[in-house]
N, C-alpha and C positions, 0 to 999 in steps of 0.2 A: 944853727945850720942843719942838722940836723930833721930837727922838727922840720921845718920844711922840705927838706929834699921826703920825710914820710909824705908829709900832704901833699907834694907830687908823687909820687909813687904812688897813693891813694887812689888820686885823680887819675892817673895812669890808667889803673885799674878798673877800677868807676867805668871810665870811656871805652876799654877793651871790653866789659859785659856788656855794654848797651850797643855797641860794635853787632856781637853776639847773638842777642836777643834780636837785632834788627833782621840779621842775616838769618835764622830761624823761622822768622816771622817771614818775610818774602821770600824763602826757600819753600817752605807749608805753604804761603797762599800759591807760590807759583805752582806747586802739585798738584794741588785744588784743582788749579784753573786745568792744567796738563789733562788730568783723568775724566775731567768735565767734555774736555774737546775731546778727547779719545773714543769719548761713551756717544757723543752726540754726533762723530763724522761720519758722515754719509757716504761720499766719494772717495774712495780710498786711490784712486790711479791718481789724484788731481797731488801730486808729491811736488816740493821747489827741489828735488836733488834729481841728478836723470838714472834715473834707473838702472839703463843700461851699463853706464859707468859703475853704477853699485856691483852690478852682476859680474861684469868683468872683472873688479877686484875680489869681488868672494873665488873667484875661477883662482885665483894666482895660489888660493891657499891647494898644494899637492893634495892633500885629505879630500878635497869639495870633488867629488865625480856630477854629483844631480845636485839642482838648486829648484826647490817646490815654484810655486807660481808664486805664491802669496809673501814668499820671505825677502825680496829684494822691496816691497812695500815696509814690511816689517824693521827693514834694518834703516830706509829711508826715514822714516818716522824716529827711530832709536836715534841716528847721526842729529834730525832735526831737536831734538831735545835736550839731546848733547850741548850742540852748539848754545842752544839756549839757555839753557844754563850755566853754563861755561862766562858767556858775556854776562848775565846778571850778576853772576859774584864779582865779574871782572870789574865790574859797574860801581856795584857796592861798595868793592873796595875803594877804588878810586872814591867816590862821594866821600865816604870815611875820612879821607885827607887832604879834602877839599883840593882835588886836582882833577883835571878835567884830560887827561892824555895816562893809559895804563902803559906802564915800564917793568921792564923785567930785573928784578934786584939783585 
């Protein structure tokens, strides 16, 4: 009994590195890809978040008096990556446990 409950613990194991290494692996290619799009965007106003909503909540912090031109682009871009990355681990993990709906444990 014993012996086996190791070679599942093993196997446990085994599957939690390769878990790992996968999520590594598509974390590094997804930066790749990120700094690739970063270095080769063109249009910077062409943002999916509205701006103006960014700027408004940067105003809520009492400290924010002035807000440059270029940093409500800057922080739209940061949210959008966020996001993105956010959903691919969310992704991963799910795939990992062969379920197709992420839940909160």
């Amino acid at each position: 009994e014993k012996i086996s409950n190791m070679a599942e613990i093993d196997e446990l194991q085994q599957q939690k590195q390769q878990q790992r290494l996968l999520l590594q692996d598509t974390l590094s290619s997804f930066w790749v890809a990120q700094f690739q799009e970063i270095i080769k965007m063109q249009d910077f106003k062409a943002m999916p978040l509205p701006l103006a909503r960014i700027k408004r909540i940067m105003k809520l912090d009492p400290d924010v008096h002035m807000i440059g031109h270029e940093t409500p682009y800057l922080f739209a871009k940061a949210c959008e990556i966020f996001t993105q990355e956010v959903t691919k681990r969310a992704w991963l993990l799910v795939s990992s446990h062969q379920r197709r709906t992420v839940q909160v444990f």
